[in-house]
ZATORDREN-417239 format. One line per 8 residues: number of its first residue (from 1); their letters; for each residue x, y, z of N, C-alpha, C. Coordinates in steps of 0.1 Angstrom, whole numbers, plus 5000, padded with zeros to 4 digits. Example, Ala and Ser with C-alpha at 12.3 -4.5 7.8 and 13.67 -1.06 7.14 Angstrom:
BEGIN
1> as> 5132 4943 5078 5123 4955 5078 5132 4967 5078 ~ 5128 4978 5071 5137 4989 5071 5129 5000 5079
This chain:
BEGIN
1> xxxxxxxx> 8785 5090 8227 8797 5096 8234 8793 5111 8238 ~ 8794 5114 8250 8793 5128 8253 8800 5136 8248 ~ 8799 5152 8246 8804 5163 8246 8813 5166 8251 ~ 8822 5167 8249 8834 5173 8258 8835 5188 8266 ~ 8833 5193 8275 8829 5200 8285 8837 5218 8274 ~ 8852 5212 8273 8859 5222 8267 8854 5224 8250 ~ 8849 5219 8245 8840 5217 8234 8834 5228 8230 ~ 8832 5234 8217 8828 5244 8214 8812 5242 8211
9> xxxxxxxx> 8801 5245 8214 8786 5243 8211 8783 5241 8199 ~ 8785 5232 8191 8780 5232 8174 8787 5222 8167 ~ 8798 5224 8174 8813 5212 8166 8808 5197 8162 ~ 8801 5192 8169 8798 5177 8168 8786 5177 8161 ~ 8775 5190 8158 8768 5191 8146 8772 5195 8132 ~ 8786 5195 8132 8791 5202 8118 8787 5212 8117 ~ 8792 5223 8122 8795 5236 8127 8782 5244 8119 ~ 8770 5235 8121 8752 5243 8115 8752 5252 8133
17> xxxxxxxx> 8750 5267 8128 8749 5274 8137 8759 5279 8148 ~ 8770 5273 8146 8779 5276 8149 8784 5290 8147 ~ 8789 5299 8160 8792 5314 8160 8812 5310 8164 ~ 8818 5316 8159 8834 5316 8161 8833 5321 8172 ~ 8847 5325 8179 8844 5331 8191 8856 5342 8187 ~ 8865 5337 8178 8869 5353 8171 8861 5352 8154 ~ 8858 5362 8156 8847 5369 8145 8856 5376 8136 ~ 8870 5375 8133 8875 5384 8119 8890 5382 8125
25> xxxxxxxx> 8900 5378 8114 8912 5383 8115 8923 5388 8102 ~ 8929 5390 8107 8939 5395 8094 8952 5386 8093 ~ 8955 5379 8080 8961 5369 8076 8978 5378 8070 ~ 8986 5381 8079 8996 5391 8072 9008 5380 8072 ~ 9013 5387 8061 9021 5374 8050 9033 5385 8040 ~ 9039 5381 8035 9050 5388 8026 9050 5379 8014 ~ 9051 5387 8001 9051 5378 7990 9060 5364 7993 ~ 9053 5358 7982 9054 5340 7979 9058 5333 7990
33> xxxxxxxx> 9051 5337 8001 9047 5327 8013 9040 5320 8018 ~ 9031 5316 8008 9021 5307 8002 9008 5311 8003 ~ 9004 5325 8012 8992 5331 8017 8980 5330 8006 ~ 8986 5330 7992 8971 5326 7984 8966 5313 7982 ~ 8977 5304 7988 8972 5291 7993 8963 5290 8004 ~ 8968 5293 8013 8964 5295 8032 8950 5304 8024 ~ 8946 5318 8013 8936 5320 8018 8927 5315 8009 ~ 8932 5304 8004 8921 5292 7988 8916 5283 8002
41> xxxxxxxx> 8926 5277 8009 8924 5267 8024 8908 5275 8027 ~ 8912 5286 8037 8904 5287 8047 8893 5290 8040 ~ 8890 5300 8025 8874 5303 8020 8873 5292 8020 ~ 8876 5283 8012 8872 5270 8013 8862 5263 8021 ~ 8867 5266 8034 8862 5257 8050 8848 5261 8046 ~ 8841 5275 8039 8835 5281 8041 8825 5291 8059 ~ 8837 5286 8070 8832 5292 8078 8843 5300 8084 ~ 8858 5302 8078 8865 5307 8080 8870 5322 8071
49> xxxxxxxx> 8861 5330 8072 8864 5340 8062 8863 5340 8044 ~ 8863 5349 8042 8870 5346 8026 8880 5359 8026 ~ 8894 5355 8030 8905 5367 8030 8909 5369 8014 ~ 8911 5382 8010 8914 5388 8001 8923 5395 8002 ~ 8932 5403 7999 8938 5415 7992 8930 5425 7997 ~ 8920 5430 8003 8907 5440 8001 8916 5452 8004 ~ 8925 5460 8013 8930 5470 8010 8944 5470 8005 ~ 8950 5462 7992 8958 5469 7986 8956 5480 7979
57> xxxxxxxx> 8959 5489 7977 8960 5500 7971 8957 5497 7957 ~ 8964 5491 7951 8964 5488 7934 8948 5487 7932 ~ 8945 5472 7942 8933 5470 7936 8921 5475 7944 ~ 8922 5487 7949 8908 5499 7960 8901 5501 7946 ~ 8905 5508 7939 8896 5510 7926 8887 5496 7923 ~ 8891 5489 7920 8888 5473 7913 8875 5469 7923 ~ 8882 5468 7935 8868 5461 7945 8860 5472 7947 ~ 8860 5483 7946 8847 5496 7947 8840 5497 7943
65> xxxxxxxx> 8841 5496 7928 8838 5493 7917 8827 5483 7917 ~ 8831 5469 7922 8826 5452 7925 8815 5458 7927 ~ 8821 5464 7940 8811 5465 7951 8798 5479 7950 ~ 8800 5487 7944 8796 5496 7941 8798 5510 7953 ~ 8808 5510 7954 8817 5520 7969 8812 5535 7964 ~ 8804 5540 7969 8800 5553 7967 8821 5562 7969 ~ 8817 5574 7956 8831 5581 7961 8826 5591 7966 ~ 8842 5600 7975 8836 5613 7977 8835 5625 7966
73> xxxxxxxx> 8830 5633 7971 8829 5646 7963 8848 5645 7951 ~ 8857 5646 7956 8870 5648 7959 8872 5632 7943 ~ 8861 5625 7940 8862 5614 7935 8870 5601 7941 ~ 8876 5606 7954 8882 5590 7963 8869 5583 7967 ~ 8878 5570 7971 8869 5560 7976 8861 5564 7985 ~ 8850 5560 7993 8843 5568 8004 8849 5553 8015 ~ 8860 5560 8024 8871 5553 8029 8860 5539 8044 ~ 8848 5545 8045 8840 5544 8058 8830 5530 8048
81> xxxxxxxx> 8827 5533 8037 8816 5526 8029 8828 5512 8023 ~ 8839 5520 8020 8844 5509 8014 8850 5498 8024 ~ 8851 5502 8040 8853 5490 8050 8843 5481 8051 ~ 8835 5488 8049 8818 5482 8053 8816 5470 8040 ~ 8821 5474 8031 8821 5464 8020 8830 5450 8019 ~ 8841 5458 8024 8852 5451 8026 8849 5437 8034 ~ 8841 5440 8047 8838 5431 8055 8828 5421 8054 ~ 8819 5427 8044 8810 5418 8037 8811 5410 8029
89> xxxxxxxx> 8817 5413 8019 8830 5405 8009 8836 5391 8016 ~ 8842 5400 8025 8852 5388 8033 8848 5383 8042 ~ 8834 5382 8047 8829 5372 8057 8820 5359 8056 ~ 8818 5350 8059 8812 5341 8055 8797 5341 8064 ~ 8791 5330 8060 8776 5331 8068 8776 5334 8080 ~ 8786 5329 8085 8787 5327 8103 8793 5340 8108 ~ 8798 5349 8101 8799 5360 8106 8815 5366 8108 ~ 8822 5349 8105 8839 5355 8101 8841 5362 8092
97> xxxxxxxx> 8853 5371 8096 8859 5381 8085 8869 5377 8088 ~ 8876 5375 8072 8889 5374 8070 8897 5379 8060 ~ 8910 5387 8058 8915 5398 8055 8930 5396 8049 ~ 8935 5396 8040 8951 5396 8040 8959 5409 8037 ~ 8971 5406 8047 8977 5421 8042 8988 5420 8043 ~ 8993 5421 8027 9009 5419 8028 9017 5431 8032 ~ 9033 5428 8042 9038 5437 8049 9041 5454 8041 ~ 9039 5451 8027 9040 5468 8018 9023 5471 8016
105> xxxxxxxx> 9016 5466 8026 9000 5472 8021 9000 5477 8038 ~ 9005 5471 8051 9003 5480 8064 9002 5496 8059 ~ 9011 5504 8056 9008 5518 8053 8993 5523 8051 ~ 8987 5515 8038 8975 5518 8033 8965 5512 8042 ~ 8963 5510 8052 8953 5500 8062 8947 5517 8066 ~ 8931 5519 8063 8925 5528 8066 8923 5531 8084 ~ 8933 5533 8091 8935 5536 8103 8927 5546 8111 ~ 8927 5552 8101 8926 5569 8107 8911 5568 8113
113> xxxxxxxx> 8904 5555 8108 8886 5556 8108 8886 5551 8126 ~ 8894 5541 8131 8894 5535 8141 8894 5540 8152 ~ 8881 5538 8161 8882 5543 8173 8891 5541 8181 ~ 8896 5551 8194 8908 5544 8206 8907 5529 8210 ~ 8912 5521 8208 8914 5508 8221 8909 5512 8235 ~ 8894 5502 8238 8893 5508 8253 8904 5496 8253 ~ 8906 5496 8272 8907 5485 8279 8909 5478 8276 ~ 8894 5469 8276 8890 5458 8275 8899 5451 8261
121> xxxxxxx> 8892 5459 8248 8899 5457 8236 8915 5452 8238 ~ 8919 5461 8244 8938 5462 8243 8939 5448 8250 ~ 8931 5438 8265 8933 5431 8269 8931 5418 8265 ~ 8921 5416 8251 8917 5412 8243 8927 5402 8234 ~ 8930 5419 8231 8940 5416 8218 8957 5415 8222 ~ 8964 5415 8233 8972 5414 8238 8979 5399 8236 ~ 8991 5399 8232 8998 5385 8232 9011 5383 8237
């Protein structure tokens, strides 16, 4: 049976080499809405992320730590090292990142590091 034209390139090999075509998202959820289910599901798949917790606040110390997060001078987290970790953590072979953030952890989302939205980005990510 052929390929189906709309078909993603890898799918009918069981996804060996297979690249996503979104590469990371953020799973945002509000307590006991099952999201530690949904994110046991997707690590699971193994090619859909491994979403965590990675910037609640409580636990920034805990995964720094894991991970060995250089601090700064000031003894905080080194905010730039600890995304970089974060991403690594939460991505799988194929290159997904996946992320959870419950609606009292938006505050704490390290913003300030993010470059402007060109364009392109904003037309991207538009819904």
């Amino acid at each position: 049976m052929a390929q189906s034209q709309t078909s993603a390139p890898g799918l009918a090999r069981g996804y060996v080499g297979y690249r996503a075509a979104i590469d990371s998202y953020l799973l945002c959820a509000t307590p006991r809405s099952g999201s530690t289910l949904l994110c046991g599901l997707l690590r699971s798949t193994g090619v859909a992320g491994r979403p965590e917790s990675y910037f609640r606040r409580d636990d920034r110390d805990a995964y720094a730590d894991r991970w060995g997060v250089p601090r700064t001078a000031d003894a905080e987290v080194d905010v730039d090292a600890f995304v970089r970790a974060a991403v690594a953590a939460g991505s799988t072979p194929n290159g997904v990142f996946g992320a959870r953030i419950m609606w009292g952890t938006m505050t704490e989302l390290p913003t300030h590091q993010r470059p402007p939205p060109t364009a392109a980005r904003r037309r991207r990510w538009s819904c």
